[in-house]
SERO-4910 file (N, C-alpha, C, O; in steps of 0.05 Angstrom, whole numbers):
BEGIN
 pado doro    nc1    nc2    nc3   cac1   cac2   cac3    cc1    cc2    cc3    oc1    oc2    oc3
  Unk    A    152   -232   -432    161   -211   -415    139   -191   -408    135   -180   -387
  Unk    A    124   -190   -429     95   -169   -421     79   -176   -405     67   -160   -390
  Unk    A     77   -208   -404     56   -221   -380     65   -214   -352     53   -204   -334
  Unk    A     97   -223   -355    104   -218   -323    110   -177   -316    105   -171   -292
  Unk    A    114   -166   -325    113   -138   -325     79   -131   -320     73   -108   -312
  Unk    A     62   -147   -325     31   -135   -331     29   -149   -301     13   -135   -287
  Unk    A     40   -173   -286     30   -187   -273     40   -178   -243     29   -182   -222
  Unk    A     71   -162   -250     78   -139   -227     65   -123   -218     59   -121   -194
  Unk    A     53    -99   -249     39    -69   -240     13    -85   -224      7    -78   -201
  Unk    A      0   -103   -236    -25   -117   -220    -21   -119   -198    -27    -99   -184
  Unk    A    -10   -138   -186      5   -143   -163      5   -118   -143    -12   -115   -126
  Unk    A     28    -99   -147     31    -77   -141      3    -55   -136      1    -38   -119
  Unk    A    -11    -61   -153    -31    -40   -147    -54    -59   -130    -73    -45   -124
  Unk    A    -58    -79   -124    -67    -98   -106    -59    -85    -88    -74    -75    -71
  Unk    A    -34    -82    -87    -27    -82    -53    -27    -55    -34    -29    -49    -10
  Unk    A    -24    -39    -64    -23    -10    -51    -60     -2    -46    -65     19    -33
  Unk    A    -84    -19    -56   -102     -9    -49   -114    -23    -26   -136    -18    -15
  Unk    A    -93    -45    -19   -100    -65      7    -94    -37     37   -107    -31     57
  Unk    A    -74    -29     27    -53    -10     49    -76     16     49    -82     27     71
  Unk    A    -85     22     29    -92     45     36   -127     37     46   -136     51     65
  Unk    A   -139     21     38   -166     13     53   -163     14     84   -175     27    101
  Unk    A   -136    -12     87   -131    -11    119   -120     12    135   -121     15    159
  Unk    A   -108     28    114    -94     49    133   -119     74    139   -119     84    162
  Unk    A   -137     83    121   -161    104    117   -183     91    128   -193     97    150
  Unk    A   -194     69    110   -219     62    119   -224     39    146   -246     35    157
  Unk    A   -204     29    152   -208      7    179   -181     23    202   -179     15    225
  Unk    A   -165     42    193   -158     51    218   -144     42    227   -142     45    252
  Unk    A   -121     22    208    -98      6    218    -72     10    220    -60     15    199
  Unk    A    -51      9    250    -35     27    243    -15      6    220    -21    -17    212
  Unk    A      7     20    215     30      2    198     44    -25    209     49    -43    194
  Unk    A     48    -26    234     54    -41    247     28    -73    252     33    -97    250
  Unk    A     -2    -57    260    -17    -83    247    -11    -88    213     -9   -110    203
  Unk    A     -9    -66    201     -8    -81    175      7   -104    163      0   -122    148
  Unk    A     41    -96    179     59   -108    178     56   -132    181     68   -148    167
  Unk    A     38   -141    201     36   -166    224     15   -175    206     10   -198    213
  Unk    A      0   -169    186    -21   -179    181    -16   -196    151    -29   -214    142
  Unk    A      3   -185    139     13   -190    105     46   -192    111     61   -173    113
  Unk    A     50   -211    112     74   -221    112     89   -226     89     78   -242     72
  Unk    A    119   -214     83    131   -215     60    126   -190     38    139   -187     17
  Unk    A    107   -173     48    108   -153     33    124   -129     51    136   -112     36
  Unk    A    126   -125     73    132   -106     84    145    -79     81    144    -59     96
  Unk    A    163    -83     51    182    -59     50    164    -43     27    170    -19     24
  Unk    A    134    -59      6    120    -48     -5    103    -32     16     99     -8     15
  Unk    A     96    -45     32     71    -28     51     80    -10     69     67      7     80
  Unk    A    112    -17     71    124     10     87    123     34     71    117     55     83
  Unk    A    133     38     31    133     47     13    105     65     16    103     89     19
  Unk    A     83     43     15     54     50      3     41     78     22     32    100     17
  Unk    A     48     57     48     44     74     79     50    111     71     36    131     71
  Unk    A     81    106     66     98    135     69     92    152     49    102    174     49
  Unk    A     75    145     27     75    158      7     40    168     14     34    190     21
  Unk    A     25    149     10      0    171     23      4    183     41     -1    207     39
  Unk    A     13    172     68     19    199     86     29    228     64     16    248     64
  Unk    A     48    225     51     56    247     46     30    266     19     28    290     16
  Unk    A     16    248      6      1    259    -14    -25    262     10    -36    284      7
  Unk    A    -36    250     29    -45    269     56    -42    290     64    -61    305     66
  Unk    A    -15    299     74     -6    314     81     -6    344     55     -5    367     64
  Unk    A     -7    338     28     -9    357     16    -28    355      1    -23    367    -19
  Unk    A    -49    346      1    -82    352      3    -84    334    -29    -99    344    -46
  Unk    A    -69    310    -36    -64    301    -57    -88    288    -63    -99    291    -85
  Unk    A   -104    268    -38   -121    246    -45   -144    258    -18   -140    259      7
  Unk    A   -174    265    -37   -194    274    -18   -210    246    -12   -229    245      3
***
């Protein structure tokens, strides 16, 4: 049970640093992202809305 729980947060933090490279450093909107990683979509919609918001309140310089 620890492998697959260790093999989620991994996973998960893969993806949220895929979202935020493409969304900050290459300038992509959500919609390429969408089109580009298929099957994740409701994480990178997640990932998307949540930096916007730690953006928006000066969370991540």
């Amino acid at each position: 049970m620890r492998k697959i729980i260790t093999g989620i947060i991994s996973e998960a933090s893969g993806i949220a640093t895929w979202v935020y490279v493409q969304k900050y450093e290459k300038h992509k909107t959500l919609d390429e992202m969408l089109q580009e990683w298929h099957g994740t979509g409701q994480f990178i919609i997640v990932m998307d809305t949540w930096f916007e918001e730690l953006m928006a309140d000066g969370g991540i310089t």
